[in-house]
N, C-alpha and C positions, 0 to 999 in steps of 0.2 A: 610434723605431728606434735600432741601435747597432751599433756595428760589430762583425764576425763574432768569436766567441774561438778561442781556438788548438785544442779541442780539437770545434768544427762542423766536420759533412759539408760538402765544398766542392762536390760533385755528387749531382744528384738526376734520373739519367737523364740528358734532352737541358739539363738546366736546372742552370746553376752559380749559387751561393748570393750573394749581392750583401752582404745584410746583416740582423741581427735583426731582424723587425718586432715581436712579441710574444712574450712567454714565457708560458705558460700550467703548469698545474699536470701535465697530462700529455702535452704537445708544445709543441715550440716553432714559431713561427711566419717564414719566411725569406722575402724578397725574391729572387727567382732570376731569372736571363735566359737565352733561349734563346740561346745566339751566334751559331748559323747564321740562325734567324728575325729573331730582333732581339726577339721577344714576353717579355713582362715575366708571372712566376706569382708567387702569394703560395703558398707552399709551406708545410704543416702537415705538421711531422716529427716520429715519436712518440719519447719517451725512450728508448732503447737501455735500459735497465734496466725499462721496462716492457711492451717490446716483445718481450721475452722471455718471456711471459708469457699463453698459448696463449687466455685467456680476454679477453684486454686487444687483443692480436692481433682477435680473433674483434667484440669491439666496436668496433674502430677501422672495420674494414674495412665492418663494416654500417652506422654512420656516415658513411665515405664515400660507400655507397652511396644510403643517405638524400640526400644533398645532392646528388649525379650526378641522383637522379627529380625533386628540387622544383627542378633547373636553368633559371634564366628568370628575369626580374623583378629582385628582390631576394636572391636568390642567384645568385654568380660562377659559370658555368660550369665543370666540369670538364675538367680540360686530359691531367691524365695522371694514372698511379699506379703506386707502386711495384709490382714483379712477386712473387710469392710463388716460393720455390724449390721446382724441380721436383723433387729429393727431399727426402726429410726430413734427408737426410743432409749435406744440405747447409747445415742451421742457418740460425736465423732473419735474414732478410732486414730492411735496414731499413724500415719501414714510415713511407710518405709520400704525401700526397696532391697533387697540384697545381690551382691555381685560375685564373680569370683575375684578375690584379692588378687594381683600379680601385684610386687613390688616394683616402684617406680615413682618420680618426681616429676611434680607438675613444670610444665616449662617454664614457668617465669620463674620458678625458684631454681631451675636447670642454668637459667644465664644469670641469674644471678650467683651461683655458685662458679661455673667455670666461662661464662662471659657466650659471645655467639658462637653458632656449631657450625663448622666449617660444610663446603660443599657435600661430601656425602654424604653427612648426619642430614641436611637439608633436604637432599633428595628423597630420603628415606620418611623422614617426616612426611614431608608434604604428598607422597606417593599414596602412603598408608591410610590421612586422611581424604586425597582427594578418593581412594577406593570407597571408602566409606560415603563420601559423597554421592560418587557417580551412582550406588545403590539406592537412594533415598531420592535421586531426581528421577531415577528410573521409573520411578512410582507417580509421577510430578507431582511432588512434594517440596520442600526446604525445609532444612535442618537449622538453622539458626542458635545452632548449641556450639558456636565455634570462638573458642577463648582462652589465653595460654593455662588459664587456673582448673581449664575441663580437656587440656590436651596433657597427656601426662608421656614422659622416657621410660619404658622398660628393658630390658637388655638384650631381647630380642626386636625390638618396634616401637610404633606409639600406641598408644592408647585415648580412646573416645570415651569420655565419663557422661558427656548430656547431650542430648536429644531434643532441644527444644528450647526456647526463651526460658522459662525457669531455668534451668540447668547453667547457663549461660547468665543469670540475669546482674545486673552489676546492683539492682536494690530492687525490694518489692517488700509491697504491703497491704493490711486489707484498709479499706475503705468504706464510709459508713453506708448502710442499704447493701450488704454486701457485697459490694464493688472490690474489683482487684488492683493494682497500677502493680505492672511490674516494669522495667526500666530499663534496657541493656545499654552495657557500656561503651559501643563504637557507632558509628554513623556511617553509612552508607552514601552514595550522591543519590541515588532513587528515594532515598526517606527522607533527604533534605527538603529534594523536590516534591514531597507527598506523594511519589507514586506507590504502588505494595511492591511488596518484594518480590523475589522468585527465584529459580536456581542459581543465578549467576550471581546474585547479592552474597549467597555463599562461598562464590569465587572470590569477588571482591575482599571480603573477609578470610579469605585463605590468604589469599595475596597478601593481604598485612600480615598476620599470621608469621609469613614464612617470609616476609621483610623483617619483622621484628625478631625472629632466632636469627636471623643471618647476620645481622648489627644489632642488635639490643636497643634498638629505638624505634619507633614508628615512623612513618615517610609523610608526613603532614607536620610536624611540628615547627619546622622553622617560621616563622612571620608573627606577626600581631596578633593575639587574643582574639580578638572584635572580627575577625577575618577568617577564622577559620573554618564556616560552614562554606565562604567561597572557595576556598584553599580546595578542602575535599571534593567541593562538586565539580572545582574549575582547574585547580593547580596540576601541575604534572609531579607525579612522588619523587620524594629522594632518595636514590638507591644507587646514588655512589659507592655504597660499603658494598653494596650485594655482591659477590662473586659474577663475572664478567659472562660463568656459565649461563645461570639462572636470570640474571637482567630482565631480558628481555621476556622469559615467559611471565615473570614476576607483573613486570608494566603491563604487559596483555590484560593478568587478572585483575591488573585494579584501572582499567579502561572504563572512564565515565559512562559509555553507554554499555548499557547490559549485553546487547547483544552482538558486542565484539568482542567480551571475554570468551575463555577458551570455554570450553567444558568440560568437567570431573573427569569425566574419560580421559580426556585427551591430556589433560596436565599430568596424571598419575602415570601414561603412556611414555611423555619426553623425561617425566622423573626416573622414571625404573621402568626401560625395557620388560625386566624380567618382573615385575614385580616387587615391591615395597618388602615383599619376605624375600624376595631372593637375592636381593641388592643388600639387605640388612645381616647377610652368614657371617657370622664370626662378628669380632665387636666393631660395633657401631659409635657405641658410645666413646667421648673423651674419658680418659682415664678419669680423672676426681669426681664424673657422673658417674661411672661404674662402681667407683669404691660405694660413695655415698648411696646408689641402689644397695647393693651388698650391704651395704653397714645398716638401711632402714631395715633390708629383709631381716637378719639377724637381730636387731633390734623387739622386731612383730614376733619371731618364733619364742622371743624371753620373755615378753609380756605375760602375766598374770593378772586372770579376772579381777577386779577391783572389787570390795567390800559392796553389799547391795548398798545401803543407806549409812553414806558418811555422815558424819553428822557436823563434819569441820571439815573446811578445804584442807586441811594437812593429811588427813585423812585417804586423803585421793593418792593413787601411785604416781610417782615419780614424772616428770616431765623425760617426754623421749622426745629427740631430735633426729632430724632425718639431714643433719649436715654433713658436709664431704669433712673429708681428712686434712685439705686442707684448707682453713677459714679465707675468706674474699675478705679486703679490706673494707669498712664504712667510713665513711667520716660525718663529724655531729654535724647536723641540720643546721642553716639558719632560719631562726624563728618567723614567722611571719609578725605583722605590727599588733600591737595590741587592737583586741577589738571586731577585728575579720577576721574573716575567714581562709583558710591559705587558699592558694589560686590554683586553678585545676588547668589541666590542658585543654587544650578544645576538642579534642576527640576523644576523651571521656564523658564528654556529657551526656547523661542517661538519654537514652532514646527510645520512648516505649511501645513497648511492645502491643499487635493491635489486638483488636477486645479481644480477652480470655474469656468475660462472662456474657452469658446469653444478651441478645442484645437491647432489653428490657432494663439492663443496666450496664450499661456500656463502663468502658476503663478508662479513665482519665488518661489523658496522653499531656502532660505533665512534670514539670521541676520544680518543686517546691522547699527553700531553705526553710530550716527549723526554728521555731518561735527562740526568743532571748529566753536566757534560763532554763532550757531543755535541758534534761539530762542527756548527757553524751551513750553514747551505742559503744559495749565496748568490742575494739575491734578484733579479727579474727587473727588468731597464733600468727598465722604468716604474713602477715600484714604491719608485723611488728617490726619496728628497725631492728639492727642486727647490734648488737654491742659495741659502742665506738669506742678507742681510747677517750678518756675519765674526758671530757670536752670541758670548754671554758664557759659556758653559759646555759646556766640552767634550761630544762625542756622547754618547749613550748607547749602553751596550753591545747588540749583537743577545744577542735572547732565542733561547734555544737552538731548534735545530732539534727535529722529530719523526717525524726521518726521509720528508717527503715533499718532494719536489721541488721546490719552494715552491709562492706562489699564486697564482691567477690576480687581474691585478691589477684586471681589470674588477669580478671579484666582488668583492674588497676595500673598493674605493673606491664601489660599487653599497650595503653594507651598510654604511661606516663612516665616512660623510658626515655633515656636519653644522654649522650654524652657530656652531660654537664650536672654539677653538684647537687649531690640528691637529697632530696631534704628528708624532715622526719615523716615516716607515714601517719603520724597520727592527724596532721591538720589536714590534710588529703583523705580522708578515709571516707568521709560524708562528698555523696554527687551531688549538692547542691549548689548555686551559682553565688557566688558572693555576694552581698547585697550592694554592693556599689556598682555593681553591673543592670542592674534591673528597676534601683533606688528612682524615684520622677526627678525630673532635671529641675535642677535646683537645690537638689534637699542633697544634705549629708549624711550619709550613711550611718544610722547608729550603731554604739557599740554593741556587741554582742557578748552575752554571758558566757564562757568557756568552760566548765569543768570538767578537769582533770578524771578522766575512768579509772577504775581502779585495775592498776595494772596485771597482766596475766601470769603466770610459772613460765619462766624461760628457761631453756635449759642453759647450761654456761657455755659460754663461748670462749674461745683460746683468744689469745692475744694473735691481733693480726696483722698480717706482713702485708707492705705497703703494694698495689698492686688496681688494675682499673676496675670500677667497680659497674657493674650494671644491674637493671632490675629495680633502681632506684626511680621514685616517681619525679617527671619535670616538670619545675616550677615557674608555669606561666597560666594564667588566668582564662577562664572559659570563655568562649565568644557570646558576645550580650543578643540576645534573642530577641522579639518583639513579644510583647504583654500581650500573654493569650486573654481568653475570654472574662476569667476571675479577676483580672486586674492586677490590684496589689491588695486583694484582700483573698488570697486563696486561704485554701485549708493551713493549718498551722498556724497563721498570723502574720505569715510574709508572704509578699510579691509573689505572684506566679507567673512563668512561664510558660508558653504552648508551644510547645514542639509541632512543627511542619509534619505533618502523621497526613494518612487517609482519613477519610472519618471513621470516627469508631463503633457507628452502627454498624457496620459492615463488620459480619461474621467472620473470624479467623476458622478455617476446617480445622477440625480434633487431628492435630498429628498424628495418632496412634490409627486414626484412620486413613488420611490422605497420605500418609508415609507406609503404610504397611503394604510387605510384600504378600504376593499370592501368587504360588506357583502352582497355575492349574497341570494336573496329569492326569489325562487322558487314556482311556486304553485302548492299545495300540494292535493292527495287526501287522501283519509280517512285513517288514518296511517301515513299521510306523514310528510316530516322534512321540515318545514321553513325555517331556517338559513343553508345555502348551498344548497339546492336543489340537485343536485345528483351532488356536487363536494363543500365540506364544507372547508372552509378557517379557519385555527387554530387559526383567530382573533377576538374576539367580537367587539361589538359596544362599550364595555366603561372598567371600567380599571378592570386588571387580578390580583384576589387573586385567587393561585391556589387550587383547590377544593377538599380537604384531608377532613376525618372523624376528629369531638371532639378532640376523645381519640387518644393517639399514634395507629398507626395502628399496628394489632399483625405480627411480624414476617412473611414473605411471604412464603408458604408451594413450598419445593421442585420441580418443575414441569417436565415433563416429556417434551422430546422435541417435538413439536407442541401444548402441553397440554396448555390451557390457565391458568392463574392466579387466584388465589381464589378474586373474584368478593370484594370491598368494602362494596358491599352494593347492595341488590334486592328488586327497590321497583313497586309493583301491583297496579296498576289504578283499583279502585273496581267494582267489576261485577256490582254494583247496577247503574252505572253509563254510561254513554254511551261513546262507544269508543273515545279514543285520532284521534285529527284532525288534529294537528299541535304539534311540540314537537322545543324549541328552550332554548337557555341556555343565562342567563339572569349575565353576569358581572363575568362566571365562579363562582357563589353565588347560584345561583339558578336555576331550571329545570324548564321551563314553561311549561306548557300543557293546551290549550285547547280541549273545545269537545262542541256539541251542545247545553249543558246547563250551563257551567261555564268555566272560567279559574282557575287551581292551580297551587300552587306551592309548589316545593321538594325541602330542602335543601339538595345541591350537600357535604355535607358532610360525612350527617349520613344519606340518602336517605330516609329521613321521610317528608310527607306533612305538612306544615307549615299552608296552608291557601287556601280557595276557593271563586272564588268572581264569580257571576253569568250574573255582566255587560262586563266580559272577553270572554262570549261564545260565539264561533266563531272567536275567536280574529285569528291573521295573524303572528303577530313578537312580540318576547318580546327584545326589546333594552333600553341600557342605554339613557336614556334623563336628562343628567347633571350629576349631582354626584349620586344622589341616587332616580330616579325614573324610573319607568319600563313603556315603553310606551307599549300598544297593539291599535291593528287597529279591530276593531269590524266590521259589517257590517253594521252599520250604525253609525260612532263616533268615533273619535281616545280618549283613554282612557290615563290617567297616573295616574301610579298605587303605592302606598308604597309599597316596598321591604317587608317590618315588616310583614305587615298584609291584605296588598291587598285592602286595602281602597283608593279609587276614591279620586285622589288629585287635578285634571284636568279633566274637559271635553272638547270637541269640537265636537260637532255635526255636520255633514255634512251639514244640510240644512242651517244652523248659520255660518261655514266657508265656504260654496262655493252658497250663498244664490240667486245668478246671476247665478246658475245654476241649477233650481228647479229639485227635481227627482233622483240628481246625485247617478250612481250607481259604486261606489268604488271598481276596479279590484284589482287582487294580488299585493303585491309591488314587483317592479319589484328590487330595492334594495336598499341598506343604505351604506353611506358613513359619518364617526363621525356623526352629530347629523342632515342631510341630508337624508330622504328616496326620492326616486321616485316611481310614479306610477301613473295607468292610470284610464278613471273615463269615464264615458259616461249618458248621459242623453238622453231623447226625448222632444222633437220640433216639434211644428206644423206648415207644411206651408200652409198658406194661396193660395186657388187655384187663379189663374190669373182671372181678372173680362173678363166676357165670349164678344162675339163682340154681336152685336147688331140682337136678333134672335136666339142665341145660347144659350143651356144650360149650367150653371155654373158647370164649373167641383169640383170634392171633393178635400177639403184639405187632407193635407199627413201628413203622421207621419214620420218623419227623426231622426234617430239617431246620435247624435254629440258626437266623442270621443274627450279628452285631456290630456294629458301628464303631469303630474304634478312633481314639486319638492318643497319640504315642511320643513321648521326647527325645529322639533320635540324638541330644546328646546326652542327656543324664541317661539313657538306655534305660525307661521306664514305659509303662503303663500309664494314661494320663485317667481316663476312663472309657467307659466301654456304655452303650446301651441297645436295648434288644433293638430290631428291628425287621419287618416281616421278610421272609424268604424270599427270593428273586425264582425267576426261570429256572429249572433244570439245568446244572446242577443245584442248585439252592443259592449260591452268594446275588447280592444284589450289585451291581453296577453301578456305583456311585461316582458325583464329579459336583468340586466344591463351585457355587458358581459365583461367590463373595463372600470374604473370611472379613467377620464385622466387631467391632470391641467389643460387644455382649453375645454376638451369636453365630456361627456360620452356618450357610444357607445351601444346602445341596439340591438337586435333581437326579433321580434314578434313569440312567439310560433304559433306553423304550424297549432296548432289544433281551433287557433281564427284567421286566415287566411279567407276571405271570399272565394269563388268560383271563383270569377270575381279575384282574386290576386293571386289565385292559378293557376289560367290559364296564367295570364301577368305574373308570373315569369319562365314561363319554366323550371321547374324544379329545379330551383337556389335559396336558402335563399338571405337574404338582411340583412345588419348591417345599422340602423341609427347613426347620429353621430347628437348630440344636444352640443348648447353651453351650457356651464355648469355656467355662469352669466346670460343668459337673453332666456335658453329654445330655441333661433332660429333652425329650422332644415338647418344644414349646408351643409349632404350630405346623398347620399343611396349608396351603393356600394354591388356589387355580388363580392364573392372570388371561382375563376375557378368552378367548376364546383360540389361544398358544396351546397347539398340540404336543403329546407327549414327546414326540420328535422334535420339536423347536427348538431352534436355536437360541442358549440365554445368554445374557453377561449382567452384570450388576456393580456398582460400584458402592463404596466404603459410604457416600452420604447420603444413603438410604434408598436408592434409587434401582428398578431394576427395566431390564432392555429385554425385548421377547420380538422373536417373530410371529407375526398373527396375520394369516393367509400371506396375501405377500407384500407385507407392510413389514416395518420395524415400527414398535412401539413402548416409550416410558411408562412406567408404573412407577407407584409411589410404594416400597416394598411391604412396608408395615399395615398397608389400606388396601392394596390392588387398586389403587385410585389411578385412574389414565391422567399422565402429562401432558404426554404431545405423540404423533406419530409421523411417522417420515415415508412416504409413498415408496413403492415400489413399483420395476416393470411389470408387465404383464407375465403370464405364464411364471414366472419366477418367484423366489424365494431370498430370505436373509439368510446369511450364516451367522457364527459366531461373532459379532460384535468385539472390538480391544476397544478397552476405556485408556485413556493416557490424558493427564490433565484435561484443560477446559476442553477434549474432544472426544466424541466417539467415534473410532474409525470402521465403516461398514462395509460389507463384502454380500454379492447376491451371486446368485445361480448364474445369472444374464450375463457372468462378468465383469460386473459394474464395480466398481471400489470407490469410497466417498471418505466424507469425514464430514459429521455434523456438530454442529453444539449442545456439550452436554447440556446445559442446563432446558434452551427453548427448541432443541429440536432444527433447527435453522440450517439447514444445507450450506456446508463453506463449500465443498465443492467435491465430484463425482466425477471419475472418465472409467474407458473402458480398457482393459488387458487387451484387448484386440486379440484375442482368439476364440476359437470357436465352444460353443456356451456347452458343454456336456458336464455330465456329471455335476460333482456338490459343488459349492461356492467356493472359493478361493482361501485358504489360510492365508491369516494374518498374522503378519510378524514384525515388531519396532527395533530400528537400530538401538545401541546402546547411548547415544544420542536424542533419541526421537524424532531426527529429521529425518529419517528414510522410512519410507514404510516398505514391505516387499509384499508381495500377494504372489503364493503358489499355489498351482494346481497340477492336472495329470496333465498339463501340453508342455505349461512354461514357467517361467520364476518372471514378476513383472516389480521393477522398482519404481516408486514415487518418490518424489518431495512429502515429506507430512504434513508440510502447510500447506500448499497452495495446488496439489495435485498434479504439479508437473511428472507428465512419466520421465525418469532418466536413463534407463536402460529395460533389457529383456534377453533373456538367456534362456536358448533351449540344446538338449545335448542329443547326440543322435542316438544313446544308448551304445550296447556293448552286444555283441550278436552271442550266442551260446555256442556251442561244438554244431548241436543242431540246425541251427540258422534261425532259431526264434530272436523277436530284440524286444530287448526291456522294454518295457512298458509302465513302471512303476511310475506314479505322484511323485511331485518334485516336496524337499521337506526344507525349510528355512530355517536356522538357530542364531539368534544373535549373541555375538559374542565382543562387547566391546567395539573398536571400529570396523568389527568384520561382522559379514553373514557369510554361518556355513550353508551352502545348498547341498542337500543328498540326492541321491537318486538311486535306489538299490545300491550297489555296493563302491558307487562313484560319491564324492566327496569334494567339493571346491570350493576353496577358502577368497571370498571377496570381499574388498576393501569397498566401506561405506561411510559415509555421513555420518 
């Protein structure tokens, strides 16, 4: 940290600025307190010079909302956000996000203090993000926010700071026509190769990640400059240092083709058994990172608001340091030659990122050094050498700037580590290529203007003991690129570079969209599955340890083809007890179940009951709310519950939160987005009869039913807002189910079966989608799609798209137009079910039995077989491993698994049921929960835990 400069926001809403914590390449990062609360945010504020910048705007803000859904666990909750202005006329706003503060250091400043972290610091790390992970692919999405400067130690765990290419970005800037270039600092071999990225690039990026805390240097570095795009696409890493443990999962992840890396799941599985919090009890940290947490926390708690309007940097408070106790040795840099620019390493070279702005004006994909006599960029606190003993030769000059903002200094010190002499960060600080790399053959490279930035408040540093140093960047030269399209007359005045990119028309999806979780909840009858409803999403509400037994699991017995897998684990709901009501999976940690008299819970490992708690009966959903608390919705009270032992840690009463609405009777939730449920709520009202005329008898007052719509913060345990909406069925709530939670709006449908009479006659035949704004509840619109009955089965996804059965076809619409796509034929006599969107597919289920997968975008049939049992009843639920290579379809015969690419069936399980005293036998639907690499299958009060894909 450091202290504030004269020309930081001192206010960011309720929250005044305390101090620096990070500078990144396109926000900086503050330390704030609330004054009235006393609560402590780490506040992400974007640069005023690119926050002007309507495409940059549009990515912050879906970023933000990215991190608001994966809220829990390893990501700080969202505290607040900047407000967008209500006209345009009133110019852009600054754009700010706020978090909850936990004390903690970024990793590169972590191995630069006490060198790399040994094996179970590593596990724990890399568990914790890869949870974080496997969450956002579950969506088929990619995070691309992975970098030591946005992964931070705290003393419980790690910590996830961005969500996306900004967050992450190693430079970015605007561009004229308001064009954006923003630039991350590491390369992948699929970007080398221009193909796009996708979940496993993430891997790849982990994989270094957790090469570079294990040895403090990156596994590309050894060889020539001029080599190092072949290095990455082609060389095998080095990871001699790695611990002997981790090796080999390590090399997996950074396995040139994508689709030999492991998955999020499974890597966060071989790291922590138990999970990345359970592995993490007691410290984790090396002592000198422990103190140094400590010493930052106590540091933030002395902190005092600073003066609004200094009018002199002296003015400003004190420089604070977030150094351990005990100082890591530096030693002074050797200068680079006069004239160039210092030499970067080869996997630092910015790599950018593809278009952020519409594609009307596409984002230069782009490296371009800065004109002679630029002013230099001054760089960010931590990017600052540390104080060397008094050295023998003056600094060296900073290498000119290139116009971006500087760098992020996690990525810096992420790619230009290494066990050899570390020079100064100032000639390194700019990602652009030296001009004797790019210079036309022949010519001599001219000198370049250098000034000296003017130096930042350091805080003082102790004399230091000799000792190895890491975190320091190494100096060897970026590999020379071929002359993209600009030549050597790009923007700035110097040569440009074209980075090996896709093309840049090709639209990047809004993270905040294609990353967002949606946990449909469905309402359920007796036996039924909360979480998914009859079409289960392979994402919970909060972070993914995948759900494996204690012990190794024994060896998987031979299987016959369709034969299913010898079960993990069968666990029986006891006869003494009355049947399961709701069945929902609680963080992939936990099985919830309620029934009429209690809620419990089964650990998803060894499928043994843990605990029963009796203020859970009747409960609705088991979600994460924050790091470690289980909310349920009772019928009269939202509960939050310990994980451990199911003790009431929270209440909320209906009558106490909604006390302006006596009576209120709480319907099913209609569903949950990160720490967001909705749902609808109805009470009765009396009205007063009209005073009679004069002669006339007084007629009787009336009993009216009033429905509302509500959306609620399950962890700040508020009220978000509420708005009216018309009465349902007797008893009066309406039956609501989200069918896509979208950055401006979510989109519900009212179940058919709380439909009044008078609505079932106004619609003709036709369902209706509402669309609510998703800031202030307004109902924005109603809209019919052709000729999809109130019964229809929907799905819809995040890029505007929705899925309807219409007679017995499945058919796209365009959601904002009801504009037809495409349709995809059905059998005869049959119907769709519920549609699951998961990346480029949508996987389908029909009455017939049939189970397919088409392409989202044209409709195109990849491929369709059948469960092979007999066709009764509804269509099949759908259910995605935590993976997305399995898919399962159950119904009331059988549980039938697929391949999710290719449709191969792989198994089919059916059980004989369990006979009563009486001699009846079950007969219940089978219910499917993915839980990491298992699905649970239920069946009345049978439970069997199978290992999947």
């Amino acid at each position: 940290m450091e202290a504030l400069r004269q020309d930081d926001p001192r206010r960011f809403g309720r929250f005044t600025a305390l101090a620096r914590f990070h500078e990144g390449a396109s926000a900086v990062r503050y330390v704030a307190r609330d004054t009235a609360s006393g609560e402590v945010a780490l506040i992400t504020a974007a640069r005023p010079e690119l926050a002007a910048v309507p495409a940059y705007r549009r990515r912050f803000q879906a970023e933000a909302r990215t991190a608001e859904r994966l809220a829990g666990g390893w990501v700080a909750p969202s505290l607040d956000t900047g407000e967008e202005p209500e006209t345009p006329g009133d110019g852009p706003e600054p754009l700010w996000t706020a978090a909850g503060y936990v004390p903690a250091l970024p990793l590169a400043e972590a191995i630069g203090i006490a060198g790399p972290l040994d094996e179970r610091a590593l596990r724990i790390l890399g568990a914790g993000i890869a949870e974080i992970l496997s969450r956002v692919h579950a969506a088929g999405a990619v995070l691309q926010g992975l970098a030591p400067g946005t992964v931070l130690l705290a003393a419980d765990g790690p910590r996830l700071t961005a969500f996306g290419p900004l967050g992450a970005a190693a430079s970015a800037e605007a561009r004229p026509g308001g064009q954006l270039s923003v630039r991350l600092g590491y390369l992948t071999p699929e970007q080398i190769e221009g193909k796009e990225v996708s979940a496993a690039s993430d891997l790849f990026v982990l994989g270094l990640l957790l090469a570079y805390a294990a040895t403090g240097t990156t596994p590309f570095t050894v060889g020539p400059a001029e080599e190092a795009a072949r290095r990455i696409a082609g060389d095998e890493p080095e990871l001699d240092a790695v611990p002997e443990a981790l090796r080999e999962l390590i090399t997996n992840c950074l396995a040139k083709d994508p689709a030999a890396r492991p998955t999020a799941g499974t890597v966060a599985a071989e790291l922590a058994l138990e999970g990345a919090a359970g592995l993490a009890r007691g410290d984790w940290l090396p002592g000198r990172l422990a103190a140094a947490v400590a010493d930052q926390e106590a540091r933030v708690l002395a902190l005092e608001a600073p003066e609004e309007n200094p009018e002199t940097p002296e003015k400003a408070p004190a420089p604070v340091s977030a150094k351990a106790p005990e100082p890591v040795e530096d030693t002074a840099a050797p200068k680079p030659a006069e004239g160039t620019a210092a030499p970067q390493p080869e996997d630092a070279r910015p790599v950018d990122a593809a278009a952020l702005d519409a594609p009307a004006s596409p984002v230069e994909t782009s490296v371009t050094p800065a004109p002679a006599g630029s002013p230099a960029t001054a760089e960010p606190e931590d990017a600052r050498p540390v104080d060397a003993p008094a050295p023998q030769e003056p600094a060296a000059p900073a290498a000119a700037g290139d116009g971006d903002i500087g760098e992020d200094r996690g990525t810096t010190r992420f790619l230009n580590t290494g066990p050899r002499p570390p020079q100064n960060d100032r000639p390194t600080t700019q990602l652009s290529l030296p001009p004797e790399l790019v210079a036309p053959l022949g010519t001599a490279p001219a000198p370049v203007a250098q000034p000296i930035p003017p130096a930042l408040p350091v805080a003082p540093v102790a004399p230091q003991q000799p000792g190895p140093t890491y975190g320091g960047p190494a100096p060897y030269p970026a590999a020379a690129l071929p002359a993209g399209p600009a030549g050597s007359g790009g923007a700035g005045g110097g040569p440009m570079v074209s980075l090996p990119l896709p093309p840049a028309p090709a639209p990047v999806p809004d993270p905040a969209a294609s990353r967002r979780t949606l946990l449909t909840i469905a309402a359920a009858a007796v036996g039924g599955l909360i979480v998914g409803g009859g079409s289960v999403a392979a994402l919970g509400s909060g972070d993914t340890a995948v759900a494996t037994d204690d012990k190794p699991a024994p060896k998987p017995r031979r299987t016959l083809p369709g034969q299913p897998p010898e079960p993990r684990w069968i666990y029986t709901h006891p006869a003494s007890e009355s049947s399961p009501l709701t069945t929902a999976v609680w963080r992939d940690k936990l099985l919830l179940v309620t029934s009429e008299s209690q809620a419990s819970a089964v650990d998803l490992r060894t499928g043994k009951r843990l605990w029963q708690r009796a203020d859970g009966a009747k409960g609705q959903a088991a979600l994460a709310a924050g790091a470690d608390l289980v909310f349920v919705a009772s019928p009269s009270e939202f509960l939050w519950l310990s994980p451990k032992n199911g003790k009431v840690v929270h209440r909320v009463r209906y009558t106490d939160a909604f006390a302006d609405l006596p009576g209120l009777a709480v319907g099913p939730l209609a569903g949950s987005s990160g720490p967001v449920i909705w749902f609808t709520g109805s009470h009765t009202v009396t009205v007063k009869a009209p005073k009679p005329k004069k002669g006339k008898k007084k007629g009787k007052d009336k009993e009216v039913v009033q429905a509302h719509f509500f959306a609620y913060d399950i962890v700040q345990r508020k009220e978000l807002w509420r708005t009216p909406v018309p009465a349902g069925r007797a008893p009066g709530t309406p039956a609501y189910r989200v069918v896509v939670d979208r950055s401006a709006d979510v989109l519900v449908r009212q179940d058919a079966v709380s439909l009044t009479a008078a609505e079932v006659k106004a619609a003709k035949g036709k369902g209706s989608i509402r669309s609510f704004d998703q800031k202030t509840g307004k109902l924005l619109w109603t809209k019919q799609y052709a000729a999809a009955s109130p019964e229809a089965a929907t799905g819809g996804d995040e890029d505007g798209t929705l899925y309807a059965a219409v007679g017995k076809d499945l058919q796209a619409f365009e959601t904002d137009t009801t504009k037809p796509l495409w349709r995809v034929e059905g059998s005869d006599g049959s119907v769709f079910g519920t549609p699951l969107v998961a990346g480029p597919l949508v996987h389908t289920t029909e009455r017939s039995r049939l189970v397919g997968a088409v392409e989202r975008e044209s409709g195109r049939l990849v491929w369709r077989r059948s469960t092979e049992v007999p066709g009764t009843g509804n269509a099949p639920s759908l259910t995605l491993s935590g993976s997305e290579k399995t898919l399962i379809a159950a119904d009331a015969v059988q549980v039938t698994a697929f391949s999710a690419a290719d449709g191969e069936r792989l198994w089919k399980f059916q059980d004989i049921g369990s006979a009563d005293p009486k001699g009846a036998t079950v007969s219940a639907s089978y219910r499917a929960l993915a839980a990491g690499k298992t699905v649970v299958v239920q069946r009345d009060r049978a439970f069997y835990a199978f290992p999947v894909a």
